[in-house]
C-alpha positions in Angstrom: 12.5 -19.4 92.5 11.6 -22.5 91.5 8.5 -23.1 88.9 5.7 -25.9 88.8 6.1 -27.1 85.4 3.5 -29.3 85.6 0.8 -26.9 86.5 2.6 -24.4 84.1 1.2 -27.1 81.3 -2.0 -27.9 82.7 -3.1 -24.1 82.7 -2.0 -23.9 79.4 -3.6 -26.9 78.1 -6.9 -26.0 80.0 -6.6 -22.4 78.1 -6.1 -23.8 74.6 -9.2 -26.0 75.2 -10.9 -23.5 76.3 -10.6 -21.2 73.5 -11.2 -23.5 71.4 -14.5 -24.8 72.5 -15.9 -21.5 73.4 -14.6 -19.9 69.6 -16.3 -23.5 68.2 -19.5 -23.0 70.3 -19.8 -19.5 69.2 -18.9 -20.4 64.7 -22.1 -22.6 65.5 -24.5 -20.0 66.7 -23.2 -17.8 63.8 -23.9 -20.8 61.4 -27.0 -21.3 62.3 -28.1 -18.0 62.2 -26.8 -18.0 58.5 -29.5 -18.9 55.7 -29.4 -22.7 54.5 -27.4 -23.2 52.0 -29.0 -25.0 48.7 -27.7 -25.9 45.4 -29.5 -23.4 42.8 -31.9 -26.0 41.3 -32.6 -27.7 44.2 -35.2 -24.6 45.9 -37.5 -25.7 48.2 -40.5 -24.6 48.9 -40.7 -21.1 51.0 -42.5 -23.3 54.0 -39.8 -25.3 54.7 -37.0 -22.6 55.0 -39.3 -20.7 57.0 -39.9 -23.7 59.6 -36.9 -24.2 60.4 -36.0 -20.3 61.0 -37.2 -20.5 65.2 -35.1 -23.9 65.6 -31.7 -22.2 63.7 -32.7 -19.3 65.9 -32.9 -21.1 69.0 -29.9 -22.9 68.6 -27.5 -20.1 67.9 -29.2 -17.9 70.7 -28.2 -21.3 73.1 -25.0 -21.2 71.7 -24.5 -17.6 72.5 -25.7 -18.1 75.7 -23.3 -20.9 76.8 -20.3 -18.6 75.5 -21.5 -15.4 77.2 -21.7 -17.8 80.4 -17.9 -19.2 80.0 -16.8 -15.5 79.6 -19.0 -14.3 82.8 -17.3 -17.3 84.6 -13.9 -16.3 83.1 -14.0 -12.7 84.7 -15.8 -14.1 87.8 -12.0 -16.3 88.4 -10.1 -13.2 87.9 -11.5 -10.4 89.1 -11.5 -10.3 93.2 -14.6 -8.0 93.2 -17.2 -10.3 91.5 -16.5 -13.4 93.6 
């Protein structure tokens, strides 16, 4: 039986890259779902954090969206059934 090597790698590397951009899409919705970080003298007003709240909120709901998509495309190459 003879193997491909070359493909062998290229899954592989496709994989890694993958995972890695879906787990780095994904730390970025969960950061900016996460409060803003200020030092303890620095406050600002209550406005400002508040503003920005829908924007944080919109990106990390984008960001969960795009990984929920590559996962949804993921089982759609393996499993037979959904194609």
């Amino acid at each position: 039986m003879a193997s491909n090597w070359s493909s062998l790698g290229e899954v592989a590397l496709i994989g890694v890259g993958a995972t890695v951009g879906i787990v780095t899409v994904f730390s970025l919705g969960v950061r900016a779902l996460a409060p803003p970080e200020v030092p303890s003298g620095d406050m600002p007003a209550g406005d400002d954090v508040e503003r920005s709240a829908p924007l944080r909120k919109a990106v990390a709901a984008l960001c969960f969206t795009a990984c929920a998509g590559a996962v949804a495309y993921g089982l759609c190459l393996m499993v037979p059934a959904l194609r």
